[in-house]
Each structure stands twice: as structure tokens, then as C-alpha cells.
PQR file of N, CA, C, O and H, with PARSE charges and radii, in Angstrom:
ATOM      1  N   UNK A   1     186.044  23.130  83.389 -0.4000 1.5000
ATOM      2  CA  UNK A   1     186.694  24.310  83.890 -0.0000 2.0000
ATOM      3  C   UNK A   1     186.786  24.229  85.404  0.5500 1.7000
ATOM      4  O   UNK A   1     185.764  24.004  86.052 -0.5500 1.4000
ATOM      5  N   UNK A   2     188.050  24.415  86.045 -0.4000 1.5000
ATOM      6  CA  UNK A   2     188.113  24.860  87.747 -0.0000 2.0000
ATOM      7  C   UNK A   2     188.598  25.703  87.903  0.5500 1.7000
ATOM      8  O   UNK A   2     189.633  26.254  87.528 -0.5500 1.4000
ATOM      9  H   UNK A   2     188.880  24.598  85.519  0.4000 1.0000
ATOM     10  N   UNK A   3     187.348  25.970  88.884 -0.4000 1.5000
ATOM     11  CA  UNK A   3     187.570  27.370  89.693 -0.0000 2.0000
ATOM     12  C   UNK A   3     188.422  27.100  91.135  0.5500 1.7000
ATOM     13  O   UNK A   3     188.496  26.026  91.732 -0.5500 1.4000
ATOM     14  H   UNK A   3     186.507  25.522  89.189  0.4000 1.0000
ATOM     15  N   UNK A   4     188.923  28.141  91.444 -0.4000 1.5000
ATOM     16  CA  UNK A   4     190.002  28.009  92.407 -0.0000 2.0000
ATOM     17  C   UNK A   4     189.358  28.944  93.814  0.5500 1.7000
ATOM     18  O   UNK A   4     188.918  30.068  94.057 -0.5500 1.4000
ATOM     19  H   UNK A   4     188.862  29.013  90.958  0.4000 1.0000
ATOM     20  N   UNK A   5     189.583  27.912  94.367 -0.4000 1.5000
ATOM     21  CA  UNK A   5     189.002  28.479  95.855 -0.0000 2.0000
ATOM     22  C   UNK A   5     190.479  29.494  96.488  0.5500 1.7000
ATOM     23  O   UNK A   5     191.658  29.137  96.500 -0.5500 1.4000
ATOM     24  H   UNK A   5     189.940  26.999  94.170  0.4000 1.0000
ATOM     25  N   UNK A   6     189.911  30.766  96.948 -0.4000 1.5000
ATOM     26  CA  UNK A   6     190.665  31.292  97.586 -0.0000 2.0000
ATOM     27  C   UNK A   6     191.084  30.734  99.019  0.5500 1.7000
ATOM     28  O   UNK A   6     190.263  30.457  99.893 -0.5500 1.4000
ATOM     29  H   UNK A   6     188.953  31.056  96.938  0.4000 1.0000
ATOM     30  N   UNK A   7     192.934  30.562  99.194 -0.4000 1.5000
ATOM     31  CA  UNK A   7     193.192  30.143 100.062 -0.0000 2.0000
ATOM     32  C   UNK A   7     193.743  31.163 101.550  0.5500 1.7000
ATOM     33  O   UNK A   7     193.889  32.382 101.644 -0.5500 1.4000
ATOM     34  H   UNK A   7     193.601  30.788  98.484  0.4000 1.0000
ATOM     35  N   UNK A   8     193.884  30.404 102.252 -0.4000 1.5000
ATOM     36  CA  UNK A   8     193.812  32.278 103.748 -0.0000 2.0000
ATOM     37  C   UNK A   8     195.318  32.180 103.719  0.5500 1.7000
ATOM     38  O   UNK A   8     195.910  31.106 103.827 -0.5500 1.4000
ATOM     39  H   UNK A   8     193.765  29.414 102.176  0.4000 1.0000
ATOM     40  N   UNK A   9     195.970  33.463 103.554 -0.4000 1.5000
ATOM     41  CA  UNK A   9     197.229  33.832 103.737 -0.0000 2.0000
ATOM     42  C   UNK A   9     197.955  32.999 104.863  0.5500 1.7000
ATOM     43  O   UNK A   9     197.327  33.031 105.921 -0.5500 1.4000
ATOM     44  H   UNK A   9     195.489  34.336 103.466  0.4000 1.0000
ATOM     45  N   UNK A  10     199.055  32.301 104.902 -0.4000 1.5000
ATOM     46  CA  UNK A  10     199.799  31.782 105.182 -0.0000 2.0000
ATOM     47  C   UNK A  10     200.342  31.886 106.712  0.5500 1.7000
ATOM     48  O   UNK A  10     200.940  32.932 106.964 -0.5500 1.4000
ATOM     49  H   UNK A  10     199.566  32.275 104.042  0.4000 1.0000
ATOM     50  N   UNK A  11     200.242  31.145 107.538 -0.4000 1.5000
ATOM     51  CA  UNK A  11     200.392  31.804 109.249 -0.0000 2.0000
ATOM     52  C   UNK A  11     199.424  32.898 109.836  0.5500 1.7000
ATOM     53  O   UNK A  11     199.679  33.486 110.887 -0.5500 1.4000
ATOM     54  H   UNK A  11     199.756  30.295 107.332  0.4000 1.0000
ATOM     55  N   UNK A  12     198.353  33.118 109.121 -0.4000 1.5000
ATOM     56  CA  UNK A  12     197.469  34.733 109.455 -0.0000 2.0000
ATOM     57  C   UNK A  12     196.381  33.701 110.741  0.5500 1.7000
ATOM     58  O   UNK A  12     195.982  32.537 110.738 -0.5500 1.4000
ATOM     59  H   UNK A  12     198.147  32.640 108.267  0.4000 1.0000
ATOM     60  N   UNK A  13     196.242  34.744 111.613 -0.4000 1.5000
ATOM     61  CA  UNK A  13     195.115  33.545 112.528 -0.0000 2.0000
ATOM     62  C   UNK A  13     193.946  34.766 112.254  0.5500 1.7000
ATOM     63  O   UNK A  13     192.767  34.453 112.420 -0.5500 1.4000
ATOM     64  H   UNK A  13     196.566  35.690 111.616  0.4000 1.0000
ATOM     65  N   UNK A  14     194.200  35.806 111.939 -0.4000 1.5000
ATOM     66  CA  UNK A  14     192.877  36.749 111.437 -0.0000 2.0000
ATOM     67  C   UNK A  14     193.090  37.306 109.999  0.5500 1.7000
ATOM     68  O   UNK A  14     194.098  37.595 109.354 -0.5500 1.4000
ATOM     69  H   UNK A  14     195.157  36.060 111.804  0.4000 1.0000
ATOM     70  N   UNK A  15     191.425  37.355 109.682 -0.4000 1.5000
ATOM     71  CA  UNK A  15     191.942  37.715 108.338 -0.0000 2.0000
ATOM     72  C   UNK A  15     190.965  38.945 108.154  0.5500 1.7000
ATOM     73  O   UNK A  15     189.796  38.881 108.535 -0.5500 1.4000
ATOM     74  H   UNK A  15     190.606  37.120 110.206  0.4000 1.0000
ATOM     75  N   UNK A  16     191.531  40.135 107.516 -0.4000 1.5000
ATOM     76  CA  UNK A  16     190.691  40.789 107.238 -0.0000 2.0000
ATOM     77  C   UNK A  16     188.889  41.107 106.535  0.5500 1.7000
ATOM     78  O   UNK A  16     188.593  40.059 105.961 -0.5500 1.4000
ATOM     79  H   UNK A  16     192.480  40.187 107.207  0.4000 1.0000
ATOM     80  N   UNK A  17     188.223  41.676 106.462 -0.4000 1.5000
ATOM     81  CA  UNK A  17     186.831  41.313 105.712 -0.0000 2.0000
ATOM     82  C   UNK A  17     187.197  41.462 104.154  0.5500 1.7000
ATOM     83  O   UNK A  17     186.516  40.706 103.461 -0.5500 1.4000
ATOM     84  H   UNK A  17     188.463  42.528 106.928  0.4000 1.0000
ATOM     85  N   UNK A  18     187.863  42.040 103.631 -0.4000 1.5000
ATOM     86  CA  UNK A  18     188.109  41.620 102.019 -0.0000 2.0000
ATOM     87  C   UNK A  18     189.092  40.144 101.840  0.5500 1.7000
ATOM     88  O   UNK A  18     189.538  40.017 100.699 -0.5500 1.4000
ATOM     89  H   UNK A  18     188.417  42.653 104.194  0.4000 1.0000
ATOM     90  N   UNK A  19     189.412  39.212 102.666 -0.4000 1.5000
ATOM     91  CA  UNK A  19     190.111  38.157 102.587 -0.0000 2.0000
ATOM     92  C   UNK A  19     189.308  37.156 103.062  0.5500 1.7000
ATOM     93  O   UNK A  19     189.573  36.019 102.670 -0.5500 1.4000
ATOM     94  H   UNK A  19     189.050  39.315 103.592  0.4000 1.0000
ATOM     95  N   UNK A  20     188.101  37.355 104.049 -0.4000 1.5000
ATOM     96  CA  UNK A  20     186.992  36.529 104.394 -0.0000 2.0000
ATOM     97  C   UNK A  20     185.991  36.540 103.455  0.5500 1.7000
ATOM     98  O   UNK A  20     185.531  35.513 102.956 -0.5500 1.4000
ATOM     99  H   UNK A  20     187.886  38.279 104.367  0.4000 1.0000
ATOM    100  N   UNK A  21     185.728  37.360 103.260 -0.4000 1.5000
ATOM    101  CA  UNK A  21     184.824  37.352 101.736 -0.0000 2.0000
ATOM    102  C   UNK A  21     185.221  37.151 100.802  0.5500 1.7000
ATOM    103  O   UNK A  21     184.550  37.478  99.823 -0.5500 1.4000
ATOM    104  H   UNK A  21     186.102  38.194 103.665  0.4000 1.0000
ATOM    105  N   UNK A  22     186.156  36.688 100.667 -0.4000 1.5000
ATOM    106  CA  UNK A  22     186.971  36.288  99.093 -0.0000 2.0000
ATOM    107  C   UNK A  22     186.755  35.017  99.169  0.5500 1.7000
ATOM    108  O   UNK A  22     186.241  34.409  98.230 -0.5500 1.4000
ATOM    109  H   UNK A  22     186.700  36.422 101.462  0.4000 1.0000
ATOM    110  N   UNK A  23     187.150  34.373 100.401 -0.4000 1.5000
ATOM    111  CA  UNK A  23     186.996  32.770 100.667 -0.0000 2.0000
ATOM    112  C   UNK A  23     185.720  32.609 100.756  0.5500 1.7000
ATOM    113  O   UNK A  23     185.527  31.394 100.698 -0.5500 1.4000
ATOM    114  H   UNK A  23     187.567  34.866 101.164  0.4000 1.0000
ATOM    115  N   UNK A  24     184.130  33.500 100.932 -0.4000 1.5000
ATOM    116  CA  UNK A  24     183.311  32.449 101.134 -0.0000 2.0000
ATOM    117  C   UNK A  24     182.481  32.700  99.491  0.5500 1.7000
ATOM    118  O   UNK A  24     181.514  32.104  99.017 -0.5500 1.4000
ATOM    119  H   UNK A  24     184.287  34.487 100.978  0.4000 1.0000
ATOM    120  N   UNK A  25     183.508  34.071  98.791 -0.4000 1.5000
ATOM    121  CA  UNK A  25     182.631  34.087  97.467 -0.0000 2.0000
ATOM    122  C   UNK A  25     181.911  34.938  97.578  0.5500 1.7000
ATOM    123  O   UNK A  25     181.167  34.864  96.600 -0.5500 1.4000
ATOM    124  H   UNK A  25     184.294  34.555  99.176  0.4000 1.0000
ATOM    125  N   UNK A  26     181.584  35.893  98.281 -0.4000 1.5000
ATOM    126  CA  UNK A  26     180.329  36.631  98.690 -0.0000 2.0000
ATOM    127  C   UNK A  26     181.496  38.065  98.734  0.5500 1.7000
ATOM    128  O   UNK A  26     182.721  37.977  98.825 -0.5500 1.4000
ATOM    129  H   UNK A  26     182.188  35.953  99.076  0.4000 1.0000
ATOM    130  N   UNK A  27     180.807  39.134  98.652 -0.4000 1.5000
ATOM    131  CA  UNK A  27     180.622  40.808  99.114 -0.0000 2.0000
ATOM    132  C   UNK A  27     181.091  41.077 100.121  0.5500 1.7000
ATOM    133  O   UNK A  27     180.439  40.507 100.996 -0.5500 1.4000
ATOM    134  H   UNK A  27     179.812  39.206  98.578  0.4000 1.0000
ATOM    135  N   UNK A  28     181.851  41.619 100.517 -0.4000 1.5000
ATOM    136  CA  UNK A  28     182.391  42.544 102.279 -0.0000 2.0000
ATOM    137  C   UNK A  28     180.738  42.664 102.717  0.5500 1.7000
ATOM    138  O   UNK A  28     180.142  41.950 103.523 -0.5500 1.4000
ATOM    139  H   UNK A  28     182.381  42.082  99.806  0.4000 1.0000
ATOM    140  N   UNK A  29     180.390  43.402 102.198 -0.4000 1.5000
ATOM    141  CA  UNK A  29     179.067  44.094 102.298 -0.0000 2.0000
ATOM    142  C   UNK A  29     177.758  43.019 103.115  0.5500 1.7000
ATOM    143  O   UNK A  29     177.084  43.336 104.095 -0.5500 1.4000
ATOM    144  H   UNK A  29     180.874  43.982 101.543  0.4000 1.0000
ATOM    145  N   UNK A  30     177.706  41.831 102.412 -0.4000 1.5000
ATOM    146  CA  UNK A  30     177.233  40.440 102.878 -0.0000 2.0000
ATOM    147  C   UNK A  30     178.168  39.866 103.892  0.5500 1.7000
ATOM    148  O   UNK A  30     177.888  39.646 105.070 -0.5500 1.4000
ATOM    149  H   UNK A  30     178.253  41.573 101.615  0.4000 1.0000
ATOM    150  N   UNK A  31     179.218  39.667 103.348 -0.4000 1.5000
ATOM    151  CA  UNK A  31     179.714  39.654 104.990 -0.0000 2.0000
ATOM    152  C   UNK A  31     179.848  40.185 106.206  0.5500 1.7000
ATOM    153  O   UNK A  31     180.056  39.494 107.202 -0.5500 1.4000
ATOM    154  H   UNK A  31     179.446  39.846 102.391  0.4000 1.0000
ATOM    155  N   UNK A  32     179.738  41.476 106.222 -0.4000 1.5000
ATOM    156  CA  UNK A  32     179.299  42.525 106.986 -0.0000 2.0000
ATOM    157  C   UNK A  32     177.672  41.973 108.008  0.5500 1.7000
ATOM    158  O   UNK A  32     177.269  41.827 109.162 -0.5500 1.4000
ATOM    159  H   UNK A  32     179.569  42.038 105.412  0.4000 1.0000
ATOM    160  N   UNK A  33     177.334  41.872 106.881 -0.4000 1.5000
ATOM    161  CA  UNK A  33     175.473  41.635 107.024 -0.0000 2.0000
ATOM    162  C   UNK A  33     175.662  40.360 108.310  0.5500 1.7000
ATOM    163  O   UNK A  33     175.186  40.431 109.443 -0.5500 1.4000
ATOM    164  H   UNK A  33     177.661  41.990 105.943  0.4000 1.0000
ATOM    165  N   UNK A  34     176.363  39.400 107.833 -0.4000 1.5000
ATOM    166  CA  UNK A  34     176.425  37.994 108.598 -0.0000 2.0000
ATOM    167  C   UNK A  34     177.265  38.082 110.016  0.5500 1.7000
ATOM    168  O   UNK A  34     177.081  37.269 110.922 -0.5500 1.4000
ATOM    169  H   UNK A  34     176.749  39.343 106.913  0.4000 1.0000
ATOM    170  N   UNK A  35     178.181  39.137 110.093 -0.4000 1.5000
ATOM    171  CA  UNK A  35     178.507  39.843 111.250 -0.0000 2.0000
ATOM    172  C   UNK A  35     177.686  40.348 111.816  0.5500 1.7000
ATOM    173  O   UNK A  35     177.229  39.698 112.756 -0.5500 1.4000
ATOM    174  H   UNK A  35     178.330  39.797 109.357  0.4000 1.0000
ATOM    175  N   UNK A  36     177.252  41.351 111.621 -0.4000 1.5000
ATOM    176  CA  UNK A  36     175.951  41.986 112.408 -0.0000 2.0000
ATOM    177  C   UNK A  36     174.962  41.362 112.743  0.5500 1.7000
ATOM    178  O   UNK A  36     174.305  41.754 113.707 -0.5500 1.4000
ATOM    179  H   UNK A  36     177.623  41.879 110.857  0.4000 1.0000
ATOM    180  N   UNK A  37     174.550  40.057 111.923 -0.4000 1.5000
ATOM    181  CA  UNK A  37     173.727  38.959 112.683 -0.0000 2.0000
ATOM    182  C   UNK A  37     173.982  38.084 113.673  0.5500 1.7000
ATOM    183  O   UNK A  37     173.297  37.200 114.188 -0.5500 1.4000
ATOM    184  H   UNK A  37     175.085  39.739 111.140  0.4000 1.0000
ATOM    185  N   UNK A  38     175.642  38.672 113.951 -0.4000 1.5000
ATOM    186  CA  UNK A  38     175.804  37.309 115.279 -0.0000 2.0000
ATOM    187  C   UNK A  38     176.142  36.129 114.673  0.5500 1.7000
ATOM    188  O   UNK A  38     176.829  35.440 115.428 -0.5500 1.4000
ATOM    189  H   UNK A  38     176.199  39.390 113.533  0.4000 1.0000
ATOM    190  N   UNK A  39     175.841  35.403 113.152 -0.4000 1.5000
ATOM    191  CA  UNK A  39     176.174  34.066 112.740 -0.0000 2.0000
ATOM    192  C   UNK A  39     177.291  33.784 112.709  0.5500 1.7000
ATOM    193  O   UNK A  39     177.483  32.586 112.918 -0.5500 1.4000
ATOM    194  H   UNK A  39     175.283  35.962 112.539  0.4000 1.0000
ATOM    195  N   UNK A  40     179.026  34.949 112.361 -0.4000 1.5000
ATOM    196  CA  UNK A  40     179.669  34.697 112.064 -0.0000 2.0000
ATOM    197  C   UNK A  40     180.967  36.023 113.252  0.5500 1.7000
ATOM    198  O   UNK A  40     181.413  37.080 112.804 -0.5500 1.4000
ATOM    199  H   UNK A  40     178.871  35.922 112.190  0.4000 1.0000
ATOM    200  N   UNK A  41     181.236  35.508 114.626 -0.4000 1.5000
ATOM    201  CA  UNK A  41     181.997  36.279 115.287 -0.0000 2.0000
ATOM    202  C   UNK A  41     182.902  37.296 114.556  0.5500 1.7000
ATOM    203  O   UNK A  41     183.237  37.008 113.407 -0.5500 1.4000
ATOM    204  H   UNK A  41     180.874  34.649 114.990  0.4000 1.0000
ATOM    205  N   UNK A  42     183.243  38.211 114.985 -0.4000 1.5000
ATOM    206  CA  UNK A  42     184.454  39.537 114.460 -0.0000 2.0000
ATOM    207  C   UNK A  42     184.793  39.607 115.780  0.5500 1.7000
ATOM    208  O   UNK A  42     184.258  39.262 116.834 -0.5500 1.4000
ATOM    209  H   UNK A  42     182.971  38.445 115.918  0.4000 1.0000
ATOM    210  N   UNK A  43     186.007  40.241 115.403 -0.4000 1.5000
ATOM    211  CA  UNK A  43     187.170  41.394 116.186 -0.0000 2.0000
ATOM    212  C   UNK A  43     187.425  42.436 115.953  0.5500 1.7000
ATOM    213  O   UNK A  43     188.082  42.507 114.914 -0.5500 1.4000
ATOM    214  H   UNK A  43     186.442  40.521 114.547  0.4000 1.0000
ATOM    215  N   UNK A  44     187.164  43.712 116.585 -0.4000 1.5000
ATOM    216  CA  UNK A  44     187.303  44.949 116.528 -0.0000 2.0000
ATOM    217  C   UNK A  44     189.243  45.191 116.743  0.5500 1.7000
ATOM    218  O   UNK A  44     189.837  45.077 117.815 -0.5500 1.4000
ATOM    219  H   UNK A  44     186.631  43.655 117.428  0.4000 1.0000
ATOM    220  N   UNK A  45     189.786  45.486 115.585 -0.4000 1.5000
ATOM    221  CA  UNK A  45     191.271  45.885 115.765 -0.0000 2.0000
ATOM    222  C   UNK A  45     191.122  47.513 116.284  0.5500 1.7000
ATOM    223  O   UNK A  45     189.983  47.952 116.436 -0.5500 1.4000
ATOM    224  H   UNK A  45     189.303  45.579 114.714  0.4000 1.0000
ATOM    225  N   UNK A  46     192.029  48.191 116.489 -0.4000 1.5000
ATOM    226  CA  UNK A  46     191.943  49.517 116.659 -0.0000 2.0000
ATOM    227  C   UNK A  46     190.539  50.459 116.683  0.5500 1.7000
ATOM    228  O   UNK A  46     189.618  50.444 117.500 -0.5500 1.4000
ATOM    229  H   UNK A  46     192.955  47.834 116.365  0.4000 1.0000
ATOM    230  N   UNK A  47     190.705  51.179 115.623 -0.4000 1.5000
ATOM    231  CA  UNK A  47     189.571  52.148 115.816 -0.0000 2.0000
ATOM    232  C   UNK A  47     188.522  51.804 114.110  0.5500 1.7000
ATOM    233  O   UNK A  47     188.217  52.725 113.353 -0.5500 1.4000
ATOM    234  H   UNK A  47     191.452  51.191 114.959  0.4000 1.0000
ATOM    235  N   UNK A  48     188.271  50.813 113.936 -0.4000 1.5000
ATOM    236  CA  UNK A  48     187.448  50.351 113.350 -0.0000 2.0000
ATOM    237  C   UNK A  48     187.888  49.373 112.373  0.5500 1.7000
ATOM    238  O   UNK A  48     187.271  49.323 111.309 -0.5500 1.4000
ATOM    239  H   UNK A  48     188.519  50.065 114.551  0.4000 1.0000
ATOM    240  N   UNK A  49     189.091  48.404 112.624 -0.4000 1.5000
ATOM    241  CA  UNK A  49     189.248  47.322 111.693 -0.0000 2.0000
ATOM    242  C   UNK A  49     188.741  46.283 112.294  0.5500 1.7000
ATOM    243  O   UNK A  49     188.712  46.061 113.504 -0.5500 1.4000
ATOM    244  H   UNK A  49     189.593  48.445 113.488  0.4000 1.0000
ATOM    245  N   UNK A  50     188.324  45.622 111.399 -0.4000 1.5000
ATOM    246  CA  UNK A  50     187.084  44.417 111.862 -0.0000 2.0000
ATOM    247  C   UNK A  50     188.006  43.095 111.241  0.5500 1.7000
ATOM    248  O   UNK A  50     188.073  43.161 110.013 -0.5500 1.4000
ATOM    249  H   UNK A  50     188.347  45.802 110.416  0.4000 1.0000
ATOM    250  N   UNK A  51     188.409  42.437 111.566 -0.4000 1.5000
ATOM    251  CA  UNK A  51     189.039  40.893 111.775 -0.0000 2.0000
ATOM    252  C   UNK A  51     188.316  39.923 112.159  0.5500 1.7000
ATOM    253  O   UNK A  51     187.573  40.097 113.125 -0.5500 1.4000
ATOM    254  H   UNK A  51     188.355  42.383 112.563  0.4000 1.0000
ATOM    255  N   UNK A  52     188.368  38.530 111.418 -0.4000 1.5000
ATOM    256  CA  UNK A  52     187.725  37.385 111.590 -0.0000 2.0000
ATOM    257  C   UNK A  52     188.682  36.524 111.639  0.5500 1.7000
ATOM    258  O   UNK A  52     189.610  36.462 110.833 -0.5500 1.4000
ATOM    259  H   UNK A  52     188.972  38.389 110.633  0.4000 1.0000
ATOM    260  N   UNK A  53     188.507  35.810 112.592 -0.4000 1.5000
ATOM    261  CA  UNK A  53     189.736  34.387 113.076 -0.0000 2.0000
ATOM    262  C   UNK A  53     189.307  33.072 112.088  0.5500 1.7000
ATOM    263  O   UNK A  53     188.250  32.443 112.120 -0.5500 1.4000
ATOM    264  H   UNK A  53     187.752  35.860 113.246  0.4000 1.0000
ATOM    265  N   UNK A  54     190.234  32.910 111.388 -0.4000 1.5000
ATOM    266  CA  UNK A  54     190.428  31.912 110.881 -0.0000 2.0000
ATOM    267  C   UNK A  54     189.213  30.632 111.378  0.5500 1.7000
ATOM    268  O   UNK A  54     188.301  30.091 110.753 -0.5500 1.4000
ATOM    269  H   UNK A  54     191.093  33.422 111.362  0.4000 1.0000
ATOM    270  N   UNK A  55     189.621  30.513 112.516 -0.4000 1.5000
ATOM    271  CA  UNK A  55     188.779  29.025 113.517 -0.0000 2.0000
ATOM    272  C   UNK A  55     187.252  29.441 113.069  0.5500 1.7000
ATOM    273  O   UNK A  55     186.559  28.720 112.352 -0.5500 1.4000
ATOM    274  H   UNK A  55     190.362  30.952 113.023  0.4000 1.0000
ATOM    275  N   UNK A  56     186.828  30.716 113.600 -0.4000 1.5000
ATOM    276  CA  UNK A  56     185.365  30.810 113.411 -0.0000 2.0000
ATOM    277  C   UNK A  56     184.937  30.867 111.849  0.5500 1.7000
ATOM    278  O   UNK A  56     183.811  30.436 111.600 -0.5500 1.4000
ATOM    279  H   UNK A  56     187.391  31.302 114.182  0.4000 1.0000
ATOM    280  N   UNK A  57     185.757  31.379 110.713 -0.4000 1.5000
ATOM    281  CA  UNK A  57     185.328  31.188 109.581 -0.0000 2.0000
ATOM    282  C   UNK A  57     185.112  29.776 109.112  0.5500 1.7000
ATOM    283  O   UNK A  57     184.258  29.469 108.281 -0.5500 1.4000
ATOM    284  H   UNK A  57     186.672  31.729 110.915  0.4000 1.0000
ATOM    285  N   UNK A  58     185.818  29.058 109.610 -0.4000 1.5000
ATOM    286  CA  UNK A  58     185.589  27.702 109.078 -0.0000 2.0000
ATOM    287  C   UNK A  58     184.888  26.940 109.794  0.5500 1.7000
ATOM    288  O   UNK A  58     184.498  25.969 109.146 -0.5500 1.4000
ATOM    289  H   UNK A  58     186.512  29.308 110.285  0.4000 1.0000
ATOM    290  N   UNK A  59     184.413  26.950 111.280 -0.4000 1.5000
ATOM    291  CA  UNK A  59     183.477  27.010 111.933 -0.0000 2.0000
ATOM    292  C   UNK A  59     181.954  27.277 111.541  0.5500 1.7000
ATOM    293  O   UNK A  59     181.034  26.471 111.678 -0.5500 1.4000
ATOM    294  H   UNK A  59     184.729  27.739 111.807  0.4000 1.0000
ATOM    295  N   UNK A  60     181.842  29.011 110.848 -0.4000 1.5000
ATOM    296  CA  UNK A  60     180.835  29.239 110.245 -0.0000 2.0000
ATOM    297  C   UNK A  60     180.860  28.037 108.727  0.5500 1.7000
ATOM    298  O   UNK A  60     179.887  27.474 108.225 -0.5500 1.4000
ATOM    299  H   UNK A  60     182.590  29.666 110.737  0.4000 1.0000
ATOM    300  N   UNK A  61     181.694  27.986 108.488 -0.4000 1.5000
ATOM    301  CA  UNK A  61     181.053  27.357 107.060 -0.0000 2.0000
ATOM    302  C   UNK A  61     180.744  25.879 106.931  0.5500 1.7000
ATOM    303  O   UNK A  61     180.078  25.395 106.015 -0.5500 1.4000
ATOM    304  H   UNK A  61     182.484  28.443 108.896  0.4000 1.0000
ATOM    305  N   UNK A  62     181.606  24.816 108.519 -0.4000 1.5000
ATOM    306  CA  UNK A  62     180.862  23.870 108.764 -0.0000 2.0000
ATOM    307  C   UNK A  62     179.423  24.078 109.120  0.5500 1.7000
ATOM    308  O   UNK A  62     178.773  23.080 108.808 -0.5500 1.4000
ATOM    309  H   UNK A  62     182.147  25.209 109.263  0.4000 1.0000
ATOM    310  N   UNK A  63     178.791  24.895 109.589 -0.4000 1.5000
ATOM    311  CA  UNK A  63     177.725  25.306 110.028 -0.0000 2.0000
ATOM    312  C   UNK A  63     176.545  25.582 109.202  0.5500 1.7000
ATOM    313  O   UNK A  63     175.350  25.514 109.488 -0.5500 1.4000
ATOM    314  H   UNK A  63     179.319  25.706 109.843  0.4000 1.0000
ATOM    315  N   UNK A  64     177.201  25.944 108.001 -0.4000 1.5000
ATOM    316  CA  UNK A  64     176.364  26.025 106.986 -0.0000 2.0000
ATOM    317  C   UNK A  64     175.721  25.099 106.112  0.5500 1.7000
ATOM    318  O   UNK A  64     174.728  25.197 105.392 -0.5500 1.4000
ATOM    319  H   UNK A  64     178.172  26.000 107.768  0.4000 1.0000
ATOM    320  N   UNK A  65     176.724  23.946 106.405 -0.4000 1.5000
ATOM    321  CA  UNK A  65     176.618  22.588 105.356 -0.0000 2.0000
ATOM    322  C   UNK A  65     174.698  22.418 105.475  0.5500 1.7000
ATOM    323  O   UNK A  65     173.908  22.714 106.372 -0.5500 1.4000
ATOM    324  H   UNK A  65     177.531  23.866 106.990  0.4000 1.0000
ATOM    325  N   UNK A  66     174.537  21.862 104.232 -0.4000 1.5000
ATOM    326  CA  UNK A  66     173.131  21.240 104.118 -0.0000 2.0000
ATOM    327  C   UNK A  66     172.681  19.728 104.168  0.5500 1.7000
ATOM    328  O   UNK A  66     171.664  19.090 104.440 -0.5500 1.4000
ATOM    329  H   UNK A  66     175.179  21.622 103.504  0.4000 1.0000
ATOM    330  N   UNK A  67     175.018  19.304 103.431 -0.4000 1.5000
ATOM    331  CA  UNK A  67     174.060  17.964 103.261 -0.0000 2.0000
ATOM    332  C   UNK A  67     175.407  16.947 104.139  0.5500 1.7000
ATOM    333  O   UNK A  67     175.246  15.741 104.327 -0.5500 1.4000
ATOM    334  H   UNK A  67     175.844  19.822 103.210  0.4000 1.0000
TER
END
């Protein structure tokens, strides 16, 4: 059976937190968490939309590698 990795919308250089958390598999909520720790940069849009740049998500997830 394959599972299909979610891919980031097409020309987007930010992606919202329900489109970043889709790609790493995890919860807004956990992703949230990993924001607030500093591990994984955001962008404050307007008056409380939170955006993650493409570069640093994949950034964070080289970062994560173990092996």
C-alpha cells in the first residue's frame, strides 16, 4: 500500500498552518507547539494569520533527519 505525501500548493512561497501540517503529518495544534518553540520560524500575516515559508519547512525537516 502507498501512502501519498502531501504536496505544497503550486507557486505558494507561504503556506498556511493547516497546509504545513498536512505535509509533516502532524496536528495544527503540534505544529503550533513547534512554532512556539522557536524550532520551526512563522510569519504573522495581518491580525493573526500565521504563515510558514516554504524554505524553512523544508529546512526544519532536513533538520530533523536521524539518519
Amino acid at each position: 500500500m502507498t501512502t501519498l505525501t502531501p504536496t505544497p500548493p503550486q507557486g505558494k512561497l507561504l503556506l498556511s498552518q493547516r497546509e504545513a501540517a498536512a505535509m509533516l503529518s502532524i496536528s495544527t495544534r503540534t505544529l503550533f507547539s513547534i512554532i512556539k518553540s522557536g524550532k520551526l520560524p512563522a510569519v504573522r500575516i495581518g491580525s493573526g494569520g500565521v504563515r510558514v515559508a516554504l524554505s524553512d519547512l523544508e529546512r526544519f525537516i532536513d533538520q530533523q533527519r536521524i539518519s
